[in-house]
C-alpha positions in Angstrom: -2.5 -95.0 25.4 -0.1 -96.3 28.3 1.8 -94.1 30.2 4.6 -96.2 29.4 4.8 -94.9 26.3 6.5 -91.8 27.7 8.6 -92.7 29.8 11.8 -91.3 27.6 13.9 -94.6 26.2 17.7 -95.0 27.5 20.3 -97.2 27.2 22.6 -95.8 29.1 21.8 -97.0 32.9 21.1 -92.9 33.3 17.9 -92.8 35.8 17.1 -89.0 35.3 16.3 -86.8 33.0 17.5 -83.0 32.4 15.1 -80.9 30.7 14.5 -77.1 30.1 11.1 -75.8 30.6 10.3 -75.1 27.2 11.1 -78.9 26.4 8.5 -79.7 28.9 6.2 -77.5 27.3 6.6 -78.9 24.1 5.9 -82.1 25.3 3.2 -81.2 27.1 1.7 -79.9 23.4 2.9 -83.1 22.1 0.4 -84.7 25.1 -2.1 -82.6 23.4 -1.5 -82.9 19.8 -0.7 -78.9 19.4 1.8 -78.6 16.4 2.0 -81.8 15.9 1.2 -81.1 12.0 3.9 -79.0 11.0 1.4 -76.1 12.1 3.7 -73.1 14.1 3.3 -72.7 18.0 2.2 -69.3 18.9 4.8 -67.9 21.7 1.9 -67.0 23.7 1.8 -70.8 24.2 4.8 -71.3 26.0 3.9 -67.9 28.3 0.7 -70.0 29.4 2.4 -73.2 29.8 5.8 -72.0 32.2 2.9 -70.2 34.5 0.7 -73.5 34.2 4.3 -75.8 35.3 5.2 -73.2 38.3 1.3 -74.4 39.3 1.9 -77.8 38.4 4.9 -78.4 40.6 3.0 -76.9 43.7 0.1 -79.0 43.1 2.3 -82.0 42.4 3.9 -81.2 45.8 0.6 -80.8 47.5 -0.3 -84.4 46.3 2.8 -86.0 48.1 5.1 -85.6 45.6 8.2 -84.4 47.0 9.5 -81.4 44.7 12.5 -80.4 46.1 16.7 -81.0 45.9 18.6 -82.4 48.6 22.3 -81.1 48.8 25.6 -81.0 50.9 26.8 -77.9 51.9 29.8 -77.0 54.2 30.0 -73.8 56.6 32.8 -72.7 58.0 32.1 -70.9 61.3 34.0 -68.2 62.9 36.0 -69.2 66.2 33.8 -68.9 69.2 30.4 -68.5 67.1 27.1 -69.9 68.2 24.5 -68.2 66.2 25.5 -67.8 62.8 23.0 -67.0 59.6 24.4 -69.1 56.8 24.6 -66.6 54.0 26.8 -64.4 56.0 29.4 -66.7 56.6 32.0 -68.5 54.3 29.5 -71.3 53.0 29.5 -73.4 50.0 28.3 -76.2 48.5 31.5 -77.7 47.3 34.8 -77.2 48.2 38.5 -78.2 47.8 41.5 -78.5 50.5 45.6 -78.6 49.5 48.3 -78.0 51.4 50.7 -75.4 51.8 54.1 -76.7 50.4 56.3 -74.0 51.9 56.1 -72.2 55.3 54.3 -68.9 54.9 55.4 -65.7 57.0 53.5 -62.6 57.7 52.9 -60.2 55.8 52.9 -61.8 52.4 50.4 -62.3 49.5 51.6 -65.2 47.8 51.7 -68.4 49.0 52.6 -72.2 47.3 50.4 -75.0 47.2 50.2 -78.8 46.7 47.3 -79.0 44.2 45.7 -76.0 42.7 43.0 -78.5 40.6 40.2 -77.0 40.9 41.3 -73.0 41.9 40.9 -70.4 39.5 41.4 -66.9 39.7 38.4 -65.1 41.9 37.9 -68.0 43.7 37.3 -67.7 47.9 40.4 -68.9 49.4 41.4 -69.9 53.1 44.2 -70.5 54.3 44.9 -72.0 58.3 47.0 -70.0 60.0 49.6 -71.4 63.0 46.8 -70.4 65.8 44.0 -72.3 64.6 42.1 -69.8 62.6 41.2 -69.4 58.8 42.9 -66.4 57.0 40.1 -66.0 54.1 40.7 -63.8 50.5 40.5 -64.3 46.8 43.0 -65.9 44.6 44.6 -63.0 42.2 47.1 -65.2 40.0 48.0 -68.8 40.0 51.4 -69.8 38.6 52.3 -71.9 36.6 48.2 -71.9 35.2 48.8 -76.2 34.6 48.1 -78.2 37.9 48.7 -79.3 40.0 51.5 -77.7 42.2 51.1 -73.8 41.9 52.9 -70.4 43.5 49.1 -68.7 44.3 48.8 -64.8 44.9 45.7 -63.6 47.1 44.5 -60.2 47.4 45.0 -59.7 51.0 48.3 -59.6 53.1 48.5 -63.0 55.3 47.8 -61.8 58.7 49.8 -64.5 60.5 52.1 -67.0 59.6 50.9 -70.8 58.2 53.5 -73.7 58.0 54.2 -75.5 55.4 51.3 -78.5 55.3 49.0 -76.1 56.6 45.5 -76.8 55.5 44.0 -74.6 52.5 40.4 -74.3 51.2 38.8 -72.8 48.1 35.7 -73.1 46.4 33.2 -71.2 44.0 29.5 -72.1 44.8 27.8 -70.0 47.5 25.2 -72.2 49.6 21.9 -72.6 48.1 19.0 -71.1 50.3 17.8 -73.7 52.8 14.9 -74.9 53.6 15.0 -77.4 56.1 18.7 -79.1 58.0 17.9 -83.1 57.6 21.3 -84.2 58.8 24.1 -82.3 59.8 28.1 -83.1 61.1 31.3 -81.2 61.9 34.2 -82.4 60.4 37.3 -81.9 63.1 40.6 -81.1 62.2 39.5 -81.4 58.3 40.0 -85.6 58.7 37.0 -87.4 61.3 33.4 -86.5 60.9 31.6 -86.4 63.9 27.7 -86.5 64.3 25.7 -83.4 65.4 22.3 -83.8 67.1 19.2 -81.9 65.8 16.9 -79.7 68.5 13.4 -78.2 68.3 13.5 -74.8 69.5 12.8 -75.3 72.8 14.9 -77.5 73.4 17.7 -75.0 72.1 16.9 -72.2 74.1 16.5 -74.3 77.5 20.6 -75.0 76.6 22.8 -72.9 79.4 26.5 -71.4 78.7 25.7 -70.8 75.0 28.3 -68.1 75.1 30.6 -68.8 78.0 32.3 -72.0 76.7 33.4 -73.5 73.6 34.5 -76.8 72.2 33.2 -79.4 69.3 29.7 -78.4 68.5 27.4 -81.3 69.5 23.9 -79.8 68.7 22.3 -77.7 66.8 19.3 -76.1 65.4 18.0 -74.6 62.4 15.9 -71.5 62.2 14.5 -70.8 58.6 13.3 -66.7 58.2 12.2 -65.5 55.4 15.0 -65.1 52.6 18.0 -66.3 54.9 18.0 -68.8 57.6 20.3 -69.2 61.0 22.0 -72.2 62.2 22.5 -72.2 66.2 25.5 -74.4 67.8 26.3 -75.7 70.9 28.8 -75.4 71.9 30.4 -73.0 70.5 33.0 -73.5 67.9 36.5 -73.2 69.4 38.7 -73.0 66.1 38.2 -73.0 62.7 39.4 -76.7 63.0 35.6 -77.7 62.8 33.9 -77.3 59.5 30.2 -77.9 59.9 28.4 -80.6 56.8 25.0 -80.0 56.5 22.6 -82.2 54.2 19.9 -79.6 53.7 16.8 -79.7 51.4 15.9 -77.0 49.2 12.6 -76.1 47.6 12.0 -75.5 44.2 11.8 -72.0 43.4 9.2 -70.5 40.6 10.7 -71.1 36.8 11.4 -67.6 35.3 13.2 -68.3 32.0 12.7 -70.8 29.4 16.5 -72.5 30.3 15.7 -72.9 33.7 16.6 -76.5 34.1 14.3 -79.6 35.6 16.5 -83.1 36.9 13.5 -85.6 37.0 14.0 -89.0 37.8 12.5 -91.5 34.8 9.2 -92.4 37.1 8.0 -88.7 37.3 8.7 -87.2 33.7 5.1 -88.6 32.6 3.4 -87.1 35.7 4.9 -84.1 35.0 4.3 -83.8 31.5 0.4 -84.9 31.5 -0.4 -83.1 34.4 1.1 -79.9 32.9 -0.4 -80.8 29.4 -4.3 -81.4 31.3 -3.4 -77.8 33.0 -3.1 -76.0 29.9 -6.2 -77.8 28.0 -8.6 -74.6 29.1 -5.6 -72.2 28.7 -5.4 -73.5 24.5 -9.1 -74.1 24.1 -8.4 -77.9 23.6 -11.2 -79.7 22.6 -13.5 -82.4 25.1 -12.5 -85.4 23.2 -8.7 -84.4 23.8 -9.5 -83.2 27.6 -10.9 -86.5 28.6 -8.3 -88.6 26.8 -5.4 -86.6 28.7 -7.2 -86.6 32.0 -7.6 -90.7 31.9 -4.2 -90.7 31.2 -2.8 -88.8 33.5 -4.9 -90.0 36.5 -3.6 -93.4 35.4 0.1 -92.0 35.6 -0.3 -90.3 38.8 -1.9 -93.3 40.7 1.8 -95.4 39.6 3.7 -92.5 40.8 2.2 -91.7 44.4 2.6 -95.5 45.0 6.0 -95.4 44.1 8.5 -94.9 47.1 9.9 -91.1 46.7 12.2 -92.0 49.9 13.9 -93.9 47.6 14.1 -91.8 44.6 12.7 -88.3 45.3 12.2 -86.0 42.1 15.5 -84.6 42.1 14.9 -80.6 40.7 17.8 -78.2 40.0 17.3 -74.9 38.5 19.6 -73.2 35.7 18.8 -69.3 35.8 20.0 -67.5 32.5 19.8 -64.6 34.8 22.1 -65.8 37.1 
């Protein structure tokens, strides 16, 4: 049997995938001809299979298939910062700017804006102030609740004033943990992005007046430590008129849950599925004839998929934590 024959049929131009992990369990047991019949499938298989794909994807990855998601993410660093660690500062993935459509004085909580689209109430929320820094809080109330113009109250008293077309940002995802900076700009005055050169670490720390001047960050460098990384600038930021754009890569992370969510492009769903389904042969007691039929198959798959160029389509992971 072809490897062809399970590669999932589409007419809709969509190139990926989005399965659970149970739904590549089953399909592994459908590789192996487990339930199949009508017969039930014990729950114990689909404990054995999720720790068989967390084993799978590593190996996959070992093998030079690259397992990971590539993002965009946005940090806004604090005026005159050089050394920042990215979880600690206002970071997301996505985020939204409007304008203020009426001057805003000091002290006040509520302010009006062009376009409240995408806000909603608990959102992060900052507003630029007349000196060049960002006033950050949470939105309390937006009014009228229909976009897009809106009268928005925050939970903190504006510490300074902001005139009326004043930049204002809001978003809702926290950064995802990084793994590794592949690219990485600063967007100035929130209109021209402007390229920022990578460094090793040595060629960071040979850098002088890291803390004595400031301007438009030029260079960086990214040090990942375990469970939060820190991203060094130079120079140092002088207002919060920069915004730093980073296109970072994250790793996948074990699969915990049944619902945790897998985005694979159409090339590496077989690979995948068969390796995971030759995985769990000795976990289910399948029998040789099975075994060897699976493992033909799947070396056949894997050969197509290491030749194919993962620069060009990478296996594109994202994870959906019912925990979360």
């Amino acid at each position: 049997m072809s490897y062809q024959s399970f590669i999932p049929f589409t007419v809709s131009g969509s190139t990926s995938f989005t399965l659970t992990a149970s739904e590549l369990i089953e399909n592994a047991l459908d590789v192996l001809q487990v339930g199949v019949d009508g017969e039930g499938v014990e729950p114990e298989y689909y404990s054995r299979g999720l720790l068989a794909l967390n084993l799978v994807l590593r190996e996959l990855q070992a093998q030079g298939l690259h397992i990971a998601s590539f993002r965009t993410g946005y940090v806004f660093p604090p005026p005159g910062s050089n050394e920042m660690i990215v979880e600690d500062v206002k970071a997301t993935n996505v985020y939204y700017d409007t304008t203020l459509s009426a001057n805003a004085t000091s002290p006040t909580t509520s302010i009006t804006v062009t376009d409240s689209t995408n806000m909603a109430v608990g959102d992060t929320i900052g507003i630029l102030k007349n000196d060049s820094t960002l006033f950050w809080s949470t939105i309390s109330s937006i009014t009228p609740t229909v976009a897009p113009a809106a009268t928005i109250v925050i939970a903190d008293s504006l510490d300074g004033d902001a005139d009326s077309g004043c930049e204002v940002f809001n978003y809702t995802n926290s950064i995802q943990p990084i793994d590794r900076v592949l690219k990485i700009s600063r967007r100035d005055n929130f209109t021209t992005d402007s390229p920022i050169s990578m460094l090793s670490r040595d060629e960071y720390e040979s850098l002088p007046y890291k803390s004595s001047n400031s301007g438009a960050p030029s260079l960086a460098y990214y040090w990942r430590s375990l469970g939060k990384g820190t991203l060094f600038l130079w120079p140092p930021v002088a207002d919060s008129t920069y915004i730093i754009r980073l296109w970072y890569e994250q790793r996948i992370d074990d699969l915990k849950n049944p619902t945790d969510l897998l985005d694979l492009d159409r090339m590496y769903l077989p690979v995948v599925v068969h390796t995971l389904a030759l995985r769990m042969c000795a976990r289910l007691g399948i029998s040789t004839e099975i075994y060897q039929r699976v493992k033909m198959e799947q070396q056949e798959i894997m050969a197509n998929a290491l030749s194919f160029d993962d620069e060009v389509e990478p296996i594109k992971i994202s994870l959906q934590r019912s925990n979360w």
